[in-house]
ROVOGU-966072 format. One record per residue (C-alpha): x, y, z; residue in one letter. Coordinates in steps of 0.02 Angstrom, whole numbers, padded with zeros to 5 digits, always signed. Each point is the difference from the previous one (the first is absolute). Example, Ala and Ser with C-alpha at 12.3 -4.5 7.8 and 13.67 -1.06 7.14 Angstrom:
# ROVOGU-966072
+00615-00225+00390a;+00069+00172-00033s;
END
This chain:
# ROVOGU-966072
+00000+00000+00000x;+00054+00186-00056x;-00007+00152+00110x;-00039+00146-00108x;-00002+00184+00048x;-00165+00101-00008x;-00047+00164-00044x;-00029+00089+00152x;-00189+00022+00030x;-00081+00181-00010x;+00057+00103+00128x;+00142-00091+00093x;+00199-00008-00022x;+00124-00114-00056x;+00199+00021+00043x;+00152-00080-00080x;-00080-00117-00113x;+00112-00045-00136x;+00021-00134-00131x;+00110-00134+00095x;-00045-00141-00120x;-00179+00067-00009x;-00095-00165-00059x;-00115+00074-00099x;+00177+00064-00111x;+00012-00183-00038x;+00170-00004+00057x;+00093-00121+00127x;-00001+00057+00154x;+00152+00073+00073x;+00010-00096+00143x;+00008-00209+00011x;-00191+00013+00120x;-00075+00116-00092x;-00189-00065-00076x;-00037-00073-00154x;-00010+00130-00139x;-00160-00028-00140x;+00134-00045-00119x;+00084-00135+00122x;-00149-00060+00002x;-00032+00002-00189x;+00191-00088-00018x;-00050-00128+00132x;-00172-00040-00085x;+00103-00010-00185x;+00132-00136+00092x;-00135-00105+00064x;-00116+00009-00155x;+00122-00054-00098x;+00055-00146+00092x;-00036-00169-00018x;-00103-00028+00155x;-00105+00150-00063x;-00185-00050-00086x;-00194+00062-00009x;-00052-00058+00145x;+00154+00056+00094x;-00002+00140+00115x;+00112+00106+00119x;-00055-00067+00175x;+00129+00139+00060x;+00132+00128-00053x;+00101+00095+00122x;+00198+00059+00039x;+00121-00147+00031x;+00107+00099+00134x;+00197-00002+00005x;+00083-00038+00143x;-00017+00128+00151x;+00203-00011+00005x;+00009+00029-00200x;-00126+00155+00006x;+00113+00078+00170x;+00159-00031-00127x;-00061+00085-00130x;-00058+00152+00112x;+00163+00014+00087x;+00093-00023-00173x;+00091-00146+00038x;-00107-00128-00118x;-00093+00027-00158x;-00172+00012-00049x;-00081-00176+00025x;-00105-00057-00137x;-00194+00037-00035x;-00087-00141+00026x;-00189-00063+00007x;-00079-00156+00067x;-00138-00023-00086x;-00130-00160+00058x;-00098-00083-00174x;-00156-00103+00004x;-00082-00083-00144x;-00162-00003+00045x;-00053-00162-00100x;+00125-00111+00055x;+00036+00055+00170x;+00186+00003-00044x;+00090+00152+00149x;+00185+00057-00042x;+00092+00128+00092x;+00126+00095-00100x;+00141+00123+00034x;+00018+00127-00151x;+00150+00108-00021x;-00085+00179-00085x;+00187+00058-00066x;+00026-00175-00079x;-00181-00018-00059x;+00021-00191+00037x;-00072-00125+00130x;+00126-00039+00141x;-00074-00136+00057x;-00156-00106+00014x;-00084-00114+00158x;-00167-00102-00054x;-00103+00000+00141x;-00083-00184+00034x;-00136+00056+00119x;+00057-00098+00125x;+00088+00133+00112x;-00132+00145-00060x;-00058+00064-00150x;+00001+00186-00078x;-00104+00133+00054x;-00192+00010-00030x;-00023+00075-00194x;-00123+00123-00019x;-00054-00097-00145x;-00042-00149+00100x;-00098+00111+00102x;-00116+00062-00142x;-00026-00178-00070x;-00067-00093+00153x;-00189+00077-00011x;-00001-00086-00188x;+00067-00135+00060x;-00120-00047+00152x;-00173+00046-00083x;+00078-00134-00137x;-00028-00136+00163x;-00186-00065+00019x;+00046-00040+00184x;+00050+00188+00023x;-00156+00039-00097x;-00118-00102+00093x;+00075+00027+00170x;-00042+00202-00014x;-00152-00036-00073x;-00042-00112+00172x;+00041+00141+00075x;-00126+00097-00093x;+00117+00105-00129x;+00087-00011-00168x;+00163+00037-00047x;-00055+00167-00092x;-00048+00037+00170x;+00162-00026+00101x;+00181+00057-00022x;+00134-00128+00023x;+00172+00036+00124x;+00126-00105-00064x;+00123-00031+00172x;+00187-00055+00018x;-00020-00196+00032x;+00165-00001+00134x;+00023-00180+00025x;-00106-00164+00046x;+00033-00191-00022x;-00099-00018-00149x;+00074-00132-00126x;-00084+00108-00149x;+00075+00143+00018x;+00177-00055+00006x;+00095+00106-00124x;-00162+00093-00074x;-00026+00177+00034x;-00162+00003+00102x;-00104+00141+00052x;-00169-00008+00137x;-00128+00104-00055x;-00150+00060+00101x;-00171+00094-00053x;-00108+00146+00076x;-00132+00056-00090x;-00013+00189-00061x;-00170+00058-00026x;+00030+00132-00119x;+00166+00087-00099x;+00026+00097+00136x;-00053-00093+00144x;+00174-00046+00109x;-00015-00197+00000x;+00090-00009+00173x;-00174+00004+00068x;-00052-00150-00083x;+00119-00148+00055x;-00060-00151-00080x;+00061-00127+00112x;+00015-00187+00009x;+00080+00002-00154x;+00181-00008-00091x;+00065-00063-00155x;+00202-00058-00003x;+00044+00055-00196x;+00137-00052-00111x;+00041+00143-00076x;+00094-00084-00155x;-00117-00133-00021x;-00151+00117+00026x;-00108-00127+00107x;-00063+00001+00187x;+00138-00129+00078x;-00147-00014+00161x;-00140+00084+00027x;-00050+00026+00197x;-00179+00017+00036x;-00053-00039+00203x;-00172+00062-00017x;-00086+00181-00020x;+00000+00139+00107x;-00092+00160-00030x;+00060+00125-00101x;-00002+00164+00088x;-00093+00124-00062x;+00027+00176+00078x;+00088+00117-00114x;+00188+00030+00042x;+00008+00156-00118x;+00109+00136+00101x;-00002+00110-00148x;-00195+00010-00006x;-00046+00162+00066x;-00168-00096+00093x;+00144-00127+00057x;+00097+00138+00044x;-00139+00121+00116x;-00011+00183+00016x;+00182+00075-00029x;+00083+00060+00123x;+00008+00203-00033x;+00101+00076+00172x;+00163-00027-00061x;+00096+00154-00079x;+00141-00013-00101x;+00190-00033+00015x;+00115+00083-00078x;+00184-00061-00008x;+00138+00106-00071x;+00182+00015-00023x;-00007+00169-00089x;+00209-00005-00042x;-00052-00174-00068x;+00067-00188+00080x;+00169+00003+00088x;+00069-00149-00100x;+00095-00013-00181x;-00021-00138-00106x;+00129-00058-00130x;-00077-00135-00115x;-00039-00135+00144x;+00111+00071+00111x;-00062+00098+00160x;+00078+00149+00123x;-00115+00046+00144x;+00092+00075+00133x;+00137-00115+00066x;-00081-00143-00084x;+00042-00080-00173x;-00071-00162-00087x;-00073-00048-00157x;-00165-00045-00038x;-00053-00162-00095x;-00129-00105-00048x;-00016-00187-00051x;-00157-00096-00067x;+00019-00120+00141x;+00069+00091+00149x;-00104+00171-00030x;+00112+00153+00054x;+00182-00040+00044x;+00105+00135+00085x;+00204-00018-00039x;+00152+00073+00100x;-00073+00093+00147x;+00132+00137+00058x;-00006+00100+00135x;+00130+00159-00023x;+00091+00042+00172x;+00108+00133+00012x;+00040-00004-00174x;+00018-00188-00020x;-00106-00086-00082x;-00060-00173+00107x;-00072-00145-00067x;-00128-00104+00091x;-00131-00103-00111x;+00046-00044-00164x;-00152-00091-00057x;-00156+00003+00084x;-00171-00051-00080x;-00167-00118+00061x;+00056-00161-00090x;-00163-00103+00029x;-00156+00020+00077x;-00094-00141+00069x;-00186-00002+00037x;-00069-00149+00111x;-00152-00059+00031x;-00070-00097+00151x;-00156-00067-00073x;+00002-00190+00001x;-00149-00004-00128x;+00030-00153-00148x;-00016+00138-00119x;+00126+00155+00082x;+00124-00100+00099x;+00119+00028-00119x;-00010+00199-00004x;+00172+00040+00016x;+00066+00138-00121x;+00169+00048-00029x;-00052+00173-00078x;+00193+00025-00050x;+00053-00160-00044x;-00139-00064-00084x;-00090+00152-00065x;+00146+00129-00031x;-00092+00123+00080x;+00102+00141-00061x;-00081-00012-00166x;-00161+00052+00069x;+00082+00167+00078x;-00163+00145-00004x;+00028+00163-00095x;+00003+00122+00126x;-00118+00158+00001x;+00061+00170+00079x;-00105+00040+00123x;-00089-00154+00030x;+00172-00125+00040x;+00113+00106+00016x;-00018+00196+00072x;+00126+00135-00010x;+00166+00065-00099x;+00005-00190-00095x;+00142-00075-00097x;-00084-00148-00099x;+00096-00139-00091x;-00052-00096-00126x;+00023-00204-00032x;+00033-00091-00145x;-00046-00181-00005x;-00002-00132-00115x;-00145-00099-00054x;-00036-00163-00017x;+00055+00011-00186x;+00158+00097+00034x;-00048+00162-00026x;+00048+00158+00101x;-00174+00081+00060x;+00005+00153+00145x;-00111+00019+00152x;+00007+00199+00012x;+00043+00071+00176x;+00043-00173+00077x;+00084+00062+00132x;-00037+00143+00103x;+00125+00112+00092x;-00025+00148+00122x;+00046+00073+00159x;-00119+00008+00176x;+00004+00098+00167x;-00005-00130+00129x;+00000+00076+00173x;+00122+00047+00124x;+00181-00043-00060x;+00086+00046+00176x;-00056+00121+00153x;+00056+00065+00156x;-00064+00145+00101x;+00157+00017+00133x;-00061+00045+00180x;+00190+00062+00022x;+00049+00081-00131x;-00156+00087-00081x;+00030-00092-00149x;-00145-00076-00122x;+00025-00067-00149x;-00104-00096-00110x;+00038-00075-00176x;-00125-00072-00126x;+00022-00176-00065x;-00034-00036-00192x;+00036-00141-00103x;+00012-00061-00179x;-00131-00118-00052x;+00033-00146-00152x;-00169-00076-00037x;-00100-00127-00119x;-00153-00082+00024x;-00064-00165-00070x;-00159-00085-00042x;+00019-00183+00023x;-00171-00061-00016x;-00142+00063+00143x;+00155+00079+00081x;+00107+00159-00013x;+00165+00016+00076x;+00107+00163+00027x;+00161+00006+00046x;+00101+00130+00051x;+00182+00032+00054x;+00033+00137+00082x;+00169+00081+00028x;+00011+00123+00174x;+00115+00158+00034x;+00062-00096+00156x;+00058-00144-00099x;-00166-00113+00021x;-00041-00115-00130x;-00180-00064-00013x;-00098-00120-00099x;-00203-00002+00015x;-00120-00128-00101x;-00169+00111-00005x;-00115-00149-00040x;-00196+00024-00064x;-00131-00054-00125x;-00099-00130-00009x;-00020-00144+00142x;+00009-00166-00095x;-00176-00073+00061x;-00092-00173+00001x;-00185-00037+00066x;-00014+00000+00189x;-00090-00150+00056x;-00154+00014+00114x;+00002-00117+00142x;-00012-00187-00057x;+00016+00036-00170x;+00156-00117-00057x;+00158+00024-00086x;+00057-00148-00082x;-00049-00144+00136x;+00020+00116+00155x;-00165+00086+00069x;+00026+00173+00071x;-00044+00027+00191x;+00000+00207+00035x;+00109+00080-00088x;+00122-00044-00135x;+00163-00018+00090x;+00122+00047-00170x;-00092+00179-00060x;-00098+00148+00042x;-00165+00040-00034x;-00011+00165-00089x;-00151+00039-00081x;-00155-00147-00002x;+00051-00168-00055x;+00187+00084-00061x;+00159-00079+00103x;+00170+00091-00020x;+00106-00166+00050x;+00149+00034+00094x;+00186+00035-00063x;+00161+00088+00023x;+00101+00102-00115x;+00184-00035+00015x;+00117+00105-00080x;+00193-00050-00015x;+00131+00156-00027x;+00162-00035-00073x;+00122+00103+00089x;+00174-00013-00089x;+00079+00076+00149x;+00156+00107-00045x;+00018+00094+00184x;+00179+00123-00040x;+00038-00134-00109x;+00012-00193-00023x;+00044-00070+00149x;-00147-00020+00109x;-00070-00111+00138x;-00158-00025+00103x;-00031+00018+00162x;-00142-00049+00085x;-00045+00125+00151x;-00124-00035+00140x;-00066+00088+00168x;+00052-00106+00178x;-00112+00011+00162x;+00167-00020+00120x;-00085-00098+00174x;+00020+00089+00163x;+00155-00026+00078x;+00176+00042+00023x;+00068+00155-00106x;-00229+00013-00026x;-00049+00055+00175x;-00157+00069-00056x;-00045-00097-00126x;-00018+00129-00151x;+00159-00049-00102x;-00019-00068-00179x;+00124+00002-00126x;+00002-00077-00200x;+00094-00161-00054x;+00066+00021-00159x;+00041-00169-00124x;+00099-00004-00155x;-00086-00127-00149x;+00138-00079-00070x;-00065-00113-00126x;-00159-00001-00122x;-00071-00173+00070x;-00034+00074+00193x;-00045+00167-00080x;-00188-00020-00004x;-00065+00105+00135x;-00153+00071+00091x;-00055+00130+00050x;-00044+00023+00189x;-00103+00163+00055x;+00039-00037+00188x;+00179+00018-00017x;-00013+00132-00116x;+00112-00103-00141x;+00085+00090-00113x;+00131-00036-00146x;+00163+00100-00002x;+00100-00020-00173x;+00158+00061+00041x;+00168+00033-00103x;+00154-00102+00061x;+00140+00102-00045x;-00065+00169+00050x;-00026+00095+00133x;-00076+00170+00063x;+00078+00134+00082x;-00035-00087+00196x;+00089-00159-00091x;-00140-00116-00027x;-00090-00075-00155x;-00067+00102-00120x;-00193-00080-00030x;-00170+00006-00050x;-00149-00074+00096x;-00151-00069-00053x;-00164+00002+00100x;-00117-00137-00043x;-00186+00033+00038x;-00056-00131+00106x;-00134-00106-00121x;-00007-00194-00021x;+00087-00094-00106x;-00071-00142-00121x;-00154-00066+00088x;-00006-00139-00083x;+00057-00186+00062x;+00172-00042+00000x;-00046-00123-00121x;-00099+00055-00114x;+00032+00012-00173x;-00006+00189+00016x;+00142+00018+00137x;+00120-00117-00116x;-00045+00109-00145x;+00043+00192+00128x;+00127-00064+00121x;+00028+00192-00011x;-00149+00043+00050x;+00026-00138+00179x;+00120+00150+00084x;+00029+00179-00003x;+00168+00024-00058x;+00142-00115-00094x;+00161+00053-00042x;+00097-00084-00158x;+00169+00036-00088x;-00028+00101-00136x;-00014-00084-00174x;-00059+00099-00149x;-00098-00179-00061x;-00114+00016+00170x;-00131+00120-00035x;-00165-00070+00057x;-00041-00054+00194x;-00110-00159-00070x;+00122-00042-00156x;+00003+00052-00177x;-00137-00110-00071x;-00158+00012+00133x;-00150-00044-00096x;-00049-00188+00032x;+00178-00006+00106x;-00014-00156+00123x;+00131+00067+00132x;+00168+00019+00073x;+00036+00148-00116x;+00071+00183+00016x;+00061+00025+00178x;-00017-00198+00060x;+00149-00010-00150x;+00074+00167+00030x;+00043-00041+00196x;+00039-00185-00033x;+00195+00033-00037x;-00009+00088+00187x;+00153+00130-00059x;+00034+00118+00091x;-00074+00161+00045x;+00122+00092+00119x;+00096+00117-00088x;-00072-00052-00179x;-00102+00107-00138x;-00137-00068+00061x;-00209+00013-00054x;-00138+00002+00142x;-00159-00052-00049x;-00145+00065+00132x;-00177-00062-00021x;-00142+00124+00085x;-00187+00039-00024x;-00175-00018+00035x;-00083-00154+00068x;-00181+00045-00064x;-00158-00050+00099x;-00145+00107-00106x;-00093+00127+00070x;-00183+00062-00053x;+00094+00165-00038x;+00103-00082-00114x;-00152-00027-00109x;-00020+00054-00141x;+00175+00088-00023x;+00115+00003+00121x;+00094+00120+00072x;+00187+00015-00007x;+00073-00132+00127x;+00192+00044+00031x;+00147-00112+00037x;+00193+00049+00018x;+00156-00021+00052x;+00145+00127+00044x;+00183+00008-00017x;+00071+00151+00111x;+00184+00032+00030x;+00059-00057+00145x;+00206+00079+00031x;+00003+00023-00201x;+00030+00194+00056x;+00091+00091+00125x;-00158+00085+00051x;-00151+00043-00027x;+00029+00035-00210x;-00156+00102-00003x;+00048+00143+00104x;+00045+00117-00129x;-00187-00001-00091x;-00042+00173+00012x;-00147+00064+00110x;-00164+00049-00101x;-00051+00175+00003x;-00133+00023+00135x;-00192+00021-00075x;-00048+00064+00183x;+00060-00014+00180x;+00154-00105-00032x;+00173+00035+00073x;+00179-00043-00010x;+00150+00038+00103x;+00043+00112+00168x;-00097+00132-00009x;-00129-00053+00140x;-00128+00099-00048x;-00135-00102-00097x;+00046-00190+00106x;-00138-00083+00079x;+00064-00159+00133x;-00085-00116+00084x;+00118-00052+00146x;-00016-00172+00094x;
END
């Protein structure tokens, strides 16, 4: 995917853009990151196309940046090693036969590097988009489909089909086929939101290269709800609310950063912004600039997979398990943003190039949205001794995208402090994914319900909202004043009453270094306020100990799923809060390259299985967090933004506080600063 420059939007400022291998120029980019240009694309599409493995019914599953070498890109940015090749991997399916290859494609040499045919048996490619559209055809082709809806007392011009990510299931049939599991819910009219209408019971396993229902599922009829779910009906909707005056945002000397092509300056901070079809936005070489040196501390960080559980044990949704990443490449259905409605302020917007499904370069306009916010208090004191108050604001820069995976949209945002701080927030809303609620002794499958169903809420009448987690996995490549960089794990200690604890009110913290990537899956633990240091091993600040980073976890369950299920062999990422590997370019994604259909023991079971070490190493952490979901009523029928995130905050990376020279704000009303003693209000206790 491409990052393109924007025209600046009426009324607001741009600063320092320039053409630094601009990809709408077609050129190469002028640095060995930097996104796929349209014509990379367009050479990648003409290398593939013209291959032998290339037919009609072939199609580009996915197309993104092969990336060099994290010690080949620092070469060539120091000078000491030359520009490392441009090269794509590029994923083929032929949608007839079934046949998966994964190829690496140099752009400069306009030739295929090398080629791995995928067997199915470890995974297969990503979910087409093609495959998608075909399944309603393919279904209302099936008398038993046809039949069960009509037992159910509608057609198939009634219903739409969802066509679901299989994950994986001892069933002898589907060994080596691509399989999808498709369930119905009826829509009433064109614009009636079918989420209302769950037609459950019911779900068809499909082939998707033979075109046939592998097994259909059908445990008997429930009622299909029928209240309108239609949040954008004004009746739906009720009276508008009409008290709330407007907002007004402005930066009237225009935003405080520069951009140069994808690279960024705000402040002390510079990174570049990304974007890949799988991952979604990817930020590259965080730098934090300290009294005139310029200090790395992240150099990759993205959300490599998303994972979506379900805890429904219905025989037609046990399976609901998405990998929205892995198996859906969620990037690729990043929203155009609106000013105004997504984004509000002085906005920078970047566009994305993507390629399709045949190859071609296509743009989402204003992918990625970029601003600045006032966020509070940045520091404060009002001295009782001195006379002196001061007060700074806080602001930070805000990278955004949002995505719309389905009945859900996901935001996420990184945001980049003044003081250092480094946030990143999933904003989480749309559309509940719903199923009839049972009424008491009403059966699903051979079970009668007693009360009330123990796996869903009830949210409107007769409409369940089963219960699931979101579980998000960042990628941290970890680059803390450089490559050498360890772990330590740091916890709170109640210390007993007792010799050198008279009164009992001592407590200290236990600190303890993960050395290698097998005993480096960890948990989080609210009651001893856990907390993950990364730390640099061979330097120090100016009191003589590590320089580090430290991330704070939020404090949310991990996989809630049985230790062994088929869903916990498939996530093992998703069993703790944080792992820690030794960097390798080749490991990418926290449940393994290929996670449609993958059986297990992929991604970070492999990645941690060596057990090298991590102490002193360029090392990756891979931290799991969000939402376990239990609906609410209010969640129905959109739902408003849920919010999970983590936080990585210096911790002895400075000598002090690095925010102290922010300058004060000039006062609107009674506001002062200094000694003059005149305007200071104190509340002494």
């Amino acid at each position: 995917m491409t990052i393109t420059d924007l025209d600046t939007p009426h009324g607001q400022h741009e600063h320092g853009d320039h053409d630094h291998g601009n990809p709408d120029s077609g050129t190469v980019p002028s640095h060995p990151v930097g996104s796929l240009t349209a014509a990379e694309f367009e050479t990648v599409r003409d290398v593939v196309t013209a291959g032998a493995d290339w037919n009609a019914t072939t199609r580009f599953a996915y197309v993104g940046l092969w990336e060099p070498h994290k010690r080949e890109v620092l070469a060539w940015q120091d000078g000491t090693g030359p520009l490392p090749d441009r090269q794509a991997r590029v994923m083929l399916l032929d949608m007839e036969t079934g046949r998966s290859t994964d190829n690496i494609v140099s752009i400069p040499g306009r030739a295929v590097l090398s080629t791995s045919v995928l067997d199915g048996s470890a995974g297969q490619l990503p979910v087409l988009l093609a495959e998608f559209d075909a399944i309603a055809g393919i279904v209302a082709e099936d008398p038993r489909w046809v039949a069960a809806l009509a037992a159910r007392g509608t057609t198939i011009d009634e219903v739409v089909v969802v066509p679901l990510s299989a994950g994986h299931y001892d069933y002898p049939e589907e060994v080596g086929r691509r399989i999808v599991r498709v369930l119905a819910f009826r829509q009433d009219y064109p614009e009636d939101h079918p989420w209302a209408h769950p037609v459950d019971g019911l779900s068809a396993y499909v082939d998707t290269a033979s075109r046939t229902i592998t097994r259909l599922i059908d445990v008997g009829t429930l009622d299909i709800p029928a209240e309108s779910g239609n949040f954008d009906d004004p009746a739906v909707q009720g009276a508008p609310l009409t008290t709330l005056k407007p907002i007004v945002i402005s930066q009237p000397e225009g935003p405080s950063f520069t951009v140069d092509g994808e690279w960024v300056s705000w402040a002390n901070w510079k990174f570049q912004v990304g974007f890949d079809t799988r991952e979604g936005l990817v930020l590259r070489q965080l730098s934090f600039t300290d009294a005139g040196e310029e200090r790395p501390i992240i150099y990759r960080a993205s959300i490599n997979e998303m994972l979506v559980p379900y805890g429904d044990p219905s025989p037609v949704r046990f399976w609901q398990n998405y990998f929205d990443t892995g198996e859906y490449l969620f990037g690729r259905f990043t929203n155009s943003l609106a000013l105004g409605c997504d984004c509000v302020g002085e906005i920078k917007y970047f566009d994305a190039v993507l390629a399709d499904e045949l190859g071609n370069p296509f743009t989402i306009k204003n992918g990625i949205c970029m601003h600045e916010e006032d966020v509070g208090t940045l520091w404060k004191h009002g001295d009782m001794f001195t006379g002196s108050n001061e007060v700074r604001r806080q602001r930070r820069l805000v990278i955004s995208f949002f995505t719309t995976v389905g009945n859900y949209d996901y935001g996420f945002y990184w945001y980049l402090s003044l003081d250092g701080t480094i946030e990143c927030e999933a904003k989480l809303t749309g559309i509940l994914f719903t199923s009839a609620y049972p009424g008491i002794g009403e059966p699903i499958g051979e079970t009668a319900i007693e009360g009330d169903y123990a796996y869903a809420s009830e949210v409107a009448p007769g409409l369940g909202a089963p219960y699931h987690q979101h579980l998000f996995s960042a990628r941290l490549d970890m680059m803390v004043d450089g490559l050498s960089n360890a772990v330590d794990e740091i916890d709170g200690v109640r210390l007993p009453m007792g010799p050198g604890n008279p009164h009992g009110n001592a407590f200290t913290k236990k600190t303890t270094r993960l050395t290698g990537e097998a005993s480096s899956g960890r948990l989080a633990d609210a009651s001893i306020a856990r907390a993950w240091h990364i730390v640099n091993t061979e330097k120090t600040n100016r009191l003589g100990r590590p320089t580090g980073y430290v991330l704070q976890p939020e404090q949310s369950p991990t996989l809630m799923a049985d230790p062994g299920s088929s869903i916990a062999k498939r996530a093992e990422f998703a069993t703790k809060h944080l792992f820690v590997t030794q960097y390798d370019p080749a490991e990418q994604f926290a449940a393994g390259d290929f996670v449609h259909q993958n059986p297990g023991g992929d991604g970070i079971t492999k990645y941690i299985a060596g057990d090298r070490s991590i102490d002193g190493e360029d090392i990756v952490l891979w931290h799991t967090f969000g939402p376990t979901h239990f609906p609410r009523i209010e969640d129905w029928p959109v739902m408003p933004v849920d919010y999970a995130k983590f936080t990585l905050k210096p911790y002895g990376f400075f000598g002090a506080n690095p925010a102290m020279n922010v300058p004060a704000n000039e006062p609107v009303s009674h506001c002062s600063h200094g000694h003059d003693g005149t305007t200071h209000e104190h509340a002494h206790h």
